[in-house]
N, C-alpha and C positions, 0 to 999 in steps of 0.2 A: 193663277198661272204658274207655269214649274219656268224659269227663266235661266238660261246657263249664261252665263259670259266667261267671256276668252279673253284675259288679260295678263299678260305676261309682267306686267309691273304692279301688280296688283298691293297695295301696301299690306304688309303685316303689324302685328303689335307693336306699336310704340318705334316706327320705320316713321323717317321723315319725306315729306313729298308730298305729291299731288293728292289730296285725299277724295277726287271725284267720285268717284264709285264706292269707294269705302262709305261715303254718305248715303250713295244711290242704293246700296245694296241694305240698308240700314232700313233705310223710308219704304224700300221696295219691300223688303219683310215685315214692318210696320203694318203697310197695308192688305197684308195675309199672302202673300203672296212666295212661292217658297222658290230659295235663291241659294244658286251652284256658283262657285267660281273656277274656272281650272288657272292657276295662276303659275308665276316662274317662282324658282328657291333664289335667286341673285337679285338682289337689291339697284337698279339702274345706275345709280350715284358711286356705290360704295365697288358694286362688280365683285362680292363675293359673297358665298354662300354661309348663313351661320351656321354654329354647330350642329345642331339638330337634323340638319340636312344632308349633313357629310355621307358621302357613302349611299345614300338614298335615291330613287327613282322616283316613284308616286307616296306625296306624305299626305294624309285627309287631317285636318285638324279646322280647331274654330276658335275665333276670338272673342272673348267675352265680353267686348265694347258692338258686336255684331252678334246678338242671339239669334238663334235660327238659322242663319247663313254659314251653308258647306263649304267649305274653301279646301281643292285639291291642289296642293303642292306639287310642280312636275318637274323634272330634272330642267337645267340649262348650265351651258358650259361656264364655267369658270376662266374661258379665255376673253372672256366679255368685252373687259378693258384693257388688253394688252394690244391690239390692235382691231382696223376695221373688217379683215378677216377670221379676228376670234370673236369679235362681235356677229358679224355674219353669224357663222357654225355656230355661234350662241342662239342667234335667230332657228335656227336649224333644227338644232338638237330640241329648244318649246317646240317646236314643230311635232318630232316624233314624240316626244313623250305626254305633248297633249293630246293628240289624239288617243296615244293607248288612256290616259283619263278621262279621254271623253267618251271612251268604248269601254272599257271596264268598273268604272267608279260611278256612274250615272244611269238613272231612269229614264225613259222618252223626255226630253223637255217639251213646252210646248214652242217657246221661243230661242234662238240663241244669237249673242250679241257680241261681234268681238271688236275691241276697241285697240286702234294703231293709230303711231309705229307702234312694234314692228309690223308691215305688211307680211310677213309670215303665219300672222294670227288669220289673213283672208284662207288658206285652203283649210286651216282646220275648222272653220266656220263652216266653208262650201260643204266637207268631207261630211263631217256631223250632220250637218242639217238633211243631204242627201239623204244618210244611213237612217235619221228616224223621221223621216219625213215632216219637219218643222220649219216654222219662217222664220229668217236671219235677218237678220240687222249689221251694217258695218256702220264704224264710228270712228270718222277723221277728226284727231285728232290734231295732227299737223301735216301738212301737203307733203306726202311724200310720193315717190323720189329726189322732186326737185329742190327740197328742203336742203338734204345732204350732200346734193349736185352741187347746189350754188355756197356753200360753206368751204366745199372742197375736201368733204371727209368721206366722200362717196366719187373714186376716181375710175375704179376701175371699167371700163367698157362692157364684159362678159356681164357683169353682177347690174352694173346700168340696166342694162338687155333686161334681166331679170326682174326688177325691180319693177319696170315698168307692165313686163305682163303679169305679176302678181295683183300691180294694182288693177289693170285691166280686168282680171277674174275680181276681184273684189267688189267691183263696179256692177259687173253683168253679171253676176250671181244673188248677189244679193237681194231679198225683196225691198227690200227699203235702205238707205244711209241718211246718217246724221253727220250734223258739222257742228263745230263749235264757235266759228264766228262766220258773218255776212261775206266776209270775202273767202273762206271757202266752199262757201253757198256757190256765189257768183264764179269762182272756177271749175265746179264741179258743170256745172250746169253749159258754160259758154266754152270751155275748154276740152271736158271732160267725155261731155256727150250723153251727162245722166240728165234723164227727167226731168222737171222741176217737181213732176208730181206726187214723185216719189223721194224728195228728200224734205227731210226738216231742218232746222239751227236751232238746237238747243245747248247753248253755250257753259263754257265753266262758269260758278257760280259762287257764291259768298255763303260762307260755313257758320252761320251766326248764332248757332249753337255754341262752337268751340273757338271762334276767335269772337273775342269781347274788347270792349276798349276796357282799360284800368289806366292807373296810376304811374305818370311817366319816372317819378320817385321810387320804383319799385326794388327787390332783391337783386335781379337781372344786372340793373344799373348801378344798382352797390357794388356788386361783385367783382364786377369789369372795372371798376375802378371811374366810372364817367361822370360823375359830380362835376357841375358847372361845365361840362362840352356840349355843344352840338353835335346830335347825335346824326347819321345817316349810314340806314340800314338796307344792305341788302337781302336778302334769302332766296336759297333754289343750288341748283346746279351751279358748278364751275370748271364747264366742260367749252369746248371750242368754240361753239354756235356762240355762249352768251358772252364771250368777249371781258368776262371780269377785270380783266389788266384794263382797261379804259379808267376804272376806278382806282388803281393807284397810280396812274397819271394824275387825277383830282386830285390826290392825298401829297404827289408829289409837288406841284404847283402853288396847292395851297398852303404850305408848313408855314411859309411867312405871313401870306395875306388873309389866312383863317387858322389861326393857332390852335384856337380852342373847338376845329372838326378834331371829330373821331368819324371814323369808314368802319364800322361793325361787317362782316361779310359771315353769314352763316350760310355751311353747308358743306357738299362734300362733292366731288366728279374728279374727271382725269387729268384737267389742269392742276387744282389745286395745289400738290407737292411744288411745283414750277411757281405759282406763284405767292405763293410762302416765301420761297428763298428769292424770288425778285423784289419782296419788300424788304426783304433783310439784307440785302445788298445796297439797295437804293438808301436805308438806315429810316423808311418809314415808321416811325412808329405812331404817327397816326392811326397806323391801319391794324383793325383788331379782326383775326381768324377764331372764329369757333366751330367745331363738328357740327353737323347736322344732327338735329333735336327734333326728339317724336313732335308730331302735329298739334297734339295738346297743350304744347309747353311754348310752340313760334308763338301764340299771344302775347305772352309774358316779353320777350326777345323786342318785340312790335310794339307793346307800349312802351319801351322802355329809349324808343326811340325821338327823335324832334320828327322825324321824317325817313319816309323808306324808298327806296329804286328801285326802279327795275330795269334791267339795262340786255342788250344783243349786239350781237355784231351790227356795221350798215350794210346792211343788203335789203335787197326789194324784199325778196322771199320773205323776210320775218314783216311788214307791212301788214300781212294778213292773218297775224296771230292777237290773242288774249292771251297774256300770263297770268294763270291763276292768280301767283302771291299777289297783283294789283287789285284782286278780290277781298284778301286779306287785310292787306294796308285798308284797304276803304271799310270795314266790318270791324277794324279796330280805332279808327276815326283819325288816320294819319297823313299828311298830304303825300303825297305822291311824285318825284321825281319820274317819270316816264322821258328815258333816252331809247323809245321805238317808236318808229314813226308810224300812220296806215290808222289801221282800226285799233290799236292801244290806244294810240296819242288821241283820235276821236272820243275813245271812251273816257277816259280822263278829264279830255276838257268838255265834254257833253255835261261831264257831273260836273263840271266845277270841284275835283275832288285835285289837281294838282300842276306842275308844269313840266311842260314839253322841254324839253335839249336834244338838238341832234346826236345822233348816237357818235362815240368815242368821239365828241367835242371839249375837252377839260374845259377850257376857256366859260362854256356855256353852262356848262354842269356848276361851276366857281360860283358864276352869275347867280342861279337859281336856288343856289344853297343862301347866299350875301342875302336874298331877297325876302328868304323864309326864317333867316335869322334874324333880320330886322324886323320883323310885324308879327308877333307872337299872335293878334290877330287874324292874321291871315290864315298862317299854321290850323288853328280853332275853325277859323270856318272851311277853310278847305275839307280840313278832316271829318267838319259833321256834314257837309254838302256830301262827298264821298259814300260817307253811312248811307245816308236816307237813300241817297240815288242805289247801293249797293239792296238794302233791304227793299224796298219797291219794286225793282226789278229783278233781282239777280238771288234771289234766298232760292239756298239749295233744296230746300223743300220745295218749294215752286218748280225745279226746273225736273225735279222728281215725278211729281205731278204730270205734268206736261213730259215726260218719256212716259209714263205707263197709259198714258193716252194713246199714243203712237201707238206702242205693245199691244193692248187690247185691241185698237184696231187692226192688225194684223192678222191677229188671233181669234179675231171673232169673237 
């Protein structure tokens, strides 16, 4: 099959982040099968574009961890992160400049697959598939618009209006959608108005290629200075949805009754500046900030941990997500703090891989740290309970598999 996908966050070389597709597109070429990507030049966390893109429109290039796979760079604005309307026009501007890569830079595909947010990637799916007569795939990633409704980063009324008829054409255009967990199966379907017969859940998945367990003794833990602490790590975004400041309330609370935590938090988003200088005011220095680190290197970061979080705001709307990095943590054999409730908190404790705290509860988060720092056994089995249940079910190669099944049926 000739396979296009439309991802506007598409990772590049040694870019930290979700690496879904980057795997997908890997296995997908593995199995002969030859794979386009039209992607954005701005990075989602960081919101701006490297060098190599400056000044640029459509860039074709390829990464040597991905042979075979075309990857068409297309402009997006660089107002990204300055607010939710240079986000917007960021949405906007992939708009136009993927379609001119998906009309000048490409063959018939036979299928095309565009994965959101942003819901802006639905018309250049619809536009393309029309122009060469091919079946589409969309791919919820997270329920949007109501994601950014109920956050509050999504206010305005006109762009609301919008948002929701874009997802509406994404819905009734598309031959088939995927989801990534059970509950936006169950919204799509009972809210939505889509088929059930036409959707699948093939979820985010554990990378057990490139995240391995090792050695919590490691160089990582030299470096950082963390000899004899308990370590608890975060990774991902530290944008407004995930609410990171809940964690230096932990780190605040704790100084006396857990000396020896350390708060590792890696990565990068629009909060961060902000909360940098709120631990530095507070005089935390429990709480250790690192940049976000290509995909290769988070293992290293993850063994070097007692235990890793994942944390959100509390709102219903995140109930119905999977955070990848709890893919991670389990594929590196680490217990799991999970502060979101829904289908995370189910899947964590289905494995036996960690504990629940309600989300931005310090008191409960203190708890659950005290609990894992006392039973170094516990730790141990959580972590291999995790693995096993992540390798059994959830290897990205598996979930690989099970999309090009879909794909072929499509495609006949």
């Amino acid at each position: 099959m000739k396979i296009l996908l439309v991802h506007q966050y598409f990772l590049g070389k040694d870019d930290a982040g979700g690496s879904r597709w980057n795997q997908f597109a890997k296995y997908f070429s593995r199995a002969g099968h030859e794979v386009t990507i039209l992607a954005g030049m701005v990075h989602y966390a960081k919101g701006t574009k490297a060098p190599q893109y400056k000044g640029k429109f459509i860039v074709e290039e390829e990464d040597p961890q991905l042979p075979g796979v075309k990857i068409i760079r297309c402009h997006v604005s660089e107002a990204y992160n300055r607010s939710f309307l240079g986000r917007f026009w960021a949405y906007l501007s992939f708009f136009f400049s993927s379609m001119c890569g998906g009309l000048l830079k490409i063959t018939r595909p036979d299928v095309i697959i565009a994965t959101s947010p942003p819901l802006t990637v639905a018309p250049t799916m619809w536009l393309l598939s029309r122009c060469y007569g091919c079946a589409s795939v969309f791919e919820v990633r997270d329920l949007w618009p109501e994601s950014a409704i109920d956050t509050g980063v999504l206010k305005s009324k006109p762009i609301i209006w919008l948002s929701y008829q874009l997802e509406k054409l994404a819905y009734r255009t598309a031959d088939w959608v995927n989801v990534l967990t059970p509950a936006f199966e169950e919204a799509l379907v009972s809210r939505k108005g889509v088929a059930a017969t036409r959707v699948s859940m093939i979820p985010n998945g554990a990378d057990l290629d490139i995240m391995k367990p090792g050695p919590k003794d490691n160089q990582v833990r030299r470096r950082l200075g963390l000899a004899g602490k308990f370590v608890v790590s975060y990774f991902g975004a530290h944008g407004r949805a995930n609410r990171v400041g809940q964690l230096l309330d932990v780190a605040e609370q704790a100084k006396s009754a857990l000396p020896e935590l350390r708060i590792l938090l890696v990565g990068d988003g629009m909060e961060k500046p902000a909360l940098v200088e709120d631990a530095r005011r507070r005089g935390l220095d429990n709480v250790i900030f690192v940049d976000a680190v290509p995909k290769d290197q988070v293992c290293h970061y993850i063994n070097a941990s007692d235990a890793c979080t994942a944390v959100l705001m509390k709102n219903d709307t995140f109930k119905t997500v999977y955070p990848n990095k709890v893919f991670d943590y389990m594929s590196c054999r680490r217990p799991v703090i999970i502060a979101i409730d829904g289908v995370a908190r189910k899947l964590v404790q289905d494995a036996g891989a960690g504990l629940y705290v309600e989300p931005e509860n310090p008191a409960q988060f203190i708890a659950a740290v005290k609990q894992l720092q006392a039973d170094p056994a516990l730790c141990q089995k959580m972590g291999d309970q995790g693995y096993l249940h992540a390798a059994t079910y959830y290897s990205r190669e598996g979930m690989a598999k099970k999309y090009l099944a879909v794909l072929e049926k499509l495609t006949g």
